[in-house]
N, C-alpha and C positions, 0 to 999 in steps of 0.2 A: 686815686691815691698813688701818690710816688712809691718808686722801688725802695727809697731808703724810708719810707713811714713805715710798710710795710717789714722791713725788718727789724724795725725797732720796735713796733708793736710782738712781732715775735721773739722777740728778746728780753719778752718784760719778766717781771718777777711776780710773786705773789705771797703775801703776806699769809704765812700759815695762823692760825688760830688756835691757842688750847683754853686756859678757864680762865676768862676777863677775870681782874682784879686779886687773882690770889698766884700772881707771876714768884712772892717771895718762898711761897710755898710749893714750887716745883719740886723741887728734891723730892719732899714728900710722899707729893703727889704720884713719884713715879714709881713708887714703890711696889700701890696696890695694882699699876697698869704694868708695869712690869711681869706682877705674880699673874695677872690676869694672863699675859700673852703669853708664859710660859704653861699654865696649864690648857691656853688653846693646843700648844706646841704637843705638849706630854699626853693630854689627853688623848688627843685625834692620832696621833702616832702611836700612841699602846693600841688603839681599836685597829688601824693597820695590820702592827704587828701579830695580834692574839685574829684576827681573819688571815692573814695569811701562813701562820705556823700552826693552826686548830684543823687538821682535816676536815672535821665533823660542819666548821662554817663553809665549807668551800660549796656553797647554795646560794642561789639568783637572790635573795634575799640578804645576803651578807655582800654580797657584789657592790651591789646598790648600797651597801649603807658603806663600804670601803670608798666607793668613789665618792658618798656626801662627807666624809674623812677625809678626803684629799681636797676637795675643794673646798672645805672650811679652814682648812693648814694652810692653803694659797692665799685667801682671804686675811690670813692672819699675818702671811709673808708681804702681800701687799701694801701693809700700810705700819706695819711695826716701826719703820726706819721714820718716819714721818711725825707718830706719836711719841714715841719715846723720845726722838731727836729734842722736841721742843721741850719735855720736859727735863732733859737734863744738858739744855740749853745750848749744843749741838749745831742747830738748825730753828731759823724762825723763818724761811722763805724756801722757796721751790722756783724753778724753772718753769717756763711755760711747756716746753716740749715733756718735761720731769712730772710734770701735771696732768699733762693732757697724758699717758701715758700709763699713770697712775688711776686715770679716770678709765682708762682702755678696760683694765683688770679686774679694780671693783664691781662696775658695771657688769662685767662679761659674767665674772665668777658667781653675780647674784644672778643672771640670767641662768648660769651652770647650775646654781643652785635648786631656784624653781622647777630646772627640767629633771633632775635628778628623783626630787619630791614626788613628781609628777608620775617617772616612770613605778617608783616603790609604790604609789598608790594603785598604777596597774597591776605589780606584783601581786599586794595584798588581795587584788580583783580576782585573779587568775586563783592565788591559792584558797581563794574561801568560797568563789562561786564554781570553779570547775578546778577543783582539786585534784582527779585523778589524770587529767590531762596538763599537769603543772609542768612536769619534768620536762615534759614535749612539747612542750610551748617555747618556755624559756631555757633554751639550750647556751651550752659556753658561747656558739657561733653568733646564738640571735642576740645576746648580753653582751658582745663584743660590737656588732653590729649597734648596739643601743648608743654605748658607751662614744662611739666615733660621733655618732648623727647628734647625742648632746653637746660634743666637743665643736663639731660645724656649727649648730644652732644658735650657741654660746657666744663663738667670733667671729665668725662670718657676716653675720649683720650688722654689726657696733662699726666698724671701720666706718663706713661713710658720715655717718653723724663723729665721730673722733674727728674724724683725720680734719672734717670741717671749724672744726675750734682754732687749727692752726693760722688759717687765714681771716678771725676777726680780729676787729679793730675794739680794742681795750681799755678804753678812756674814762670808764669809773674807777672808784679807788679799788686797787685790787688788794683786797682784805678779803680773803674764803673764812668760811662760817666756820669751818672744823678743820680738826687738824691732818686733814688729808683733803683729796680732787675730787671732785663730782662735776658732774656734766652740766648739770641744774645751776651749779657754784657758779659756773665760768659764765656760763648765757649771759647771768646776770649782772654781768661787769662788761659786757659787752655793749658799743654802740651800732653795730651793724646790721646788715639787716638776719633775724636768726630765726627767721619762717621756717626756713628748712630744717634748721636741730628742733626746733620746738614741733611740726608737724610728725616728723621723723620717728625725734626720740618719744610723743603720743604710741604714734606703731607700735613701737619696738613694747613699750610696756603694756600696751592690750594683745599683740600678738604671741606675748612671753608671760609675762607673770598675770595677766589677767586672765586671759584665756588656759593656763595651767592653774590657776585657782578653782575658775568654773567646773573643770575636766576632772582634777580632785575632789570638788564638792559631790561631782556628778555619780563618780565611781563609789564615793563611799554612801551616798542614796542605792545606788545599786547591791554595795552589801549589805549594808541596814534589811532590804528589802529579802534578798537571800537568807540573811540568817534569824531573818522572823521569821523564816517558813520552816526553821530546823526545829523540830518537834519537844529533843530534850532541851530543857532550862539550863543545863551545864555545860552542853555542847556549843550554847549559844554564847553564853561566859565566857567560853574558852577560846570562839573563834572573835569574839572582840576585841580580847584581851591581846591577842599577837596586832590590833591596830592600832594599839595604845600610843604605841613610841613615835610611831610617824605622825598620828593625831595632832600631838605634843611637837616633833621638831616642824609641824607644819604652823601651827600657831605662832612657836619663838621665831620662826623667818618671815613669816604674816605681817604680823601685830607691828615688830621696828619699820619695817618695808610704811606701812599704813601711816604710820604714828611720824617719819619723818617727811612722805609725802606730803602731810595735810599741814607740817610746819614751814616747810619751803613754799605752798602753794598761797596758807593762809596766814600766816605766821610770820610778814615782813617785819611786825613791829615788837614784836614781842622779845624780853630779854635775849640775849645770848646765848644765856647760861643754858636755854632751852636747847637751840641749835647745835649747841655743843653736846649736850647732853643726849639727846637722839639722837644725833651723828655717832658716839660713841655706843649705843647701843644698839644702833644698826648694826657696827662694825663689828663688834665685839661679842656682844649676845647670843646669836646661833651659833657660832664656833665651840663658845665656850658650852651653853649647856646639851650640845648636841650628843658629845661622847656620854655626860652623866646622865642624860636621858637612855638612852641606848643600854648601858650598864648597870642601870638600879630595874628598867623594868624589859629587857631581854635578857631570858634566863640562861640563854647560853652564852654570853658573852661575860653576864656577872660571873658565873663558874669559870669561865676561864681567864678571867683578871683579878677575879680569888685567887684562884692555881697559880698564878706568876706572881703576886704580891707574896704568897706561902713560901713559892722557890724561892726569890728575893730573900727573904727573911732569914728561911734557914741556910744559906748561902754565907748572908754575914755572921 
């Protein structure tokens, strides 16, 4: 391939996607996505705030649920410009570099995601099967050390499958499914040869999010098993009960993860409205119900987003 095909194939554009057939009703539309990405915004940001100014959370468990906070606020930074662009008509195309780029982030963040999941399920490990050696386990040092090694895990291996999008040859109609990049998107407007993303990006998702599901399922057999052997009925209630929320934000990052795979893999034919439809609640979904989970059923975080809604009030 010539030096000038290749830069013209890198110079392509690509047709964003928001809801076939109901374009006159954008405005609308962007109303309820709008309120959505501001209470990703407001939500994940008050559980920052109320961990970082509450003494009483400053524990390996509010750590971990502060860093699942910030990467679901990135997640929400990554693709807001994209979504709302199209519906208040903005933006209907992207860059290829604007893309692949875009695709760098989501990908990374949901990898960030799973391993964040992952470590809170060791947490939960540590405090329900050896509780008196909690402190000592998980020190500021070892939690800062965690925090770094999900940060490498996250970006360190996505580059080689990225940076490889930039050099295909793009000769289907570049129409993406949703109104943002995915990796899956781009392949498949590709004519070249794309062994390597498709080998590659397999890895990446049994070495990350597969293999962190397994390891979560594993741990929490492991407490299952610990707190059947705790004698009082109440004690056993109570130590379930602090696994609630992660149970829960493990499902809502599961379930969209699951549900758009099986429609990109099986789902070539099937309306749009589908594609769109998953694509948007991959995106959107865990961000959003991550903080209201966290705060209806951790008791210390609901008192203290009580306590600041009370100052709030009495304030005005």
């Amino acid at each position: 391939m010539s030096a000038i095909s290749i830069l013209n194939f890198n110079c392509s554009r690509f047709t964003l996607t928001g809801f076939p057939g109901l374009e006159v009703d954008y405005l609308w539309l962007s109303i309820p996505f709008a309120s959505i990405y501001a209470m990703v915004f407001l939500g994940n940001c008050m559980v920052l705030h109320v961990i970082r100014t509450e003494p009483s959370l400053h524990q390996p468990m509010f750590y971990f649920l502060a860093m699942l906070a910030l990467t679901d606020l990135c997640v929400g930074l990554s693709t807001v410009h994209t979504v709302l662009g199209i519906l208040w008509g903005v933006i209907q195309e992207i860059s290829l570099d604007s893309c692949i780029a875009q695709s760098y982030f989501i990908h990374g963040l949901s990898f960030m995601e799973s391993s964040v999941l992952l470590t809170m399920a060791f947490d939960r490990y540590i405090a329900i099967c050896n509780p008196l050696r909690y402190s000592s386990i998980l020190t500021n040092d070892k939690i800062m050390k965690i925090g770094v090694a999900i940060l490498c895990r996250s970006s360190m291996l996505i580059p080689p499958v990225i940076i490889r999008l930039k050099f295909l040859n793009y000769c289907h109609p570049h129409i993406l499914s949703h109104s943002f990049c995915l990796h899956q998107d781009l392949i498949r407007m590709a004519c070249s040869n794309i062994r390597f993303n498709s080998i590659y990006g397999l890895a990446l998702v049994v070495s990350n999010l597969l293999l962190d599901a397994v390891l979560i399922i594993i741990s929490y057999i492991m407490i299952l098993h610990a707190v059947l052997a705790i004698a009082s009925r109440d004690e056993r209630i109570k130590s379930l009960q602090t696994c609630v929320s992660h149970i829960c934000a493990v499902l809502v990052f599961y379930i969209p993860i699951i549900g758009l795979t099986m429609v990109h893999r099986f789902g070539r034919h099937l309306s749009p409205w589908v594609h769109v439809l998953m694509g948007n609640v991959y995106i959107l979904f865990p961000p959003l119900m991550n903080p209201i989970i966290y705060s209806i059923k951790t008791q210390q975080i609901r008192r203290r987003v009580q306590r600041l809604f009370y100052l709030t009030k009495c304030k005005s």
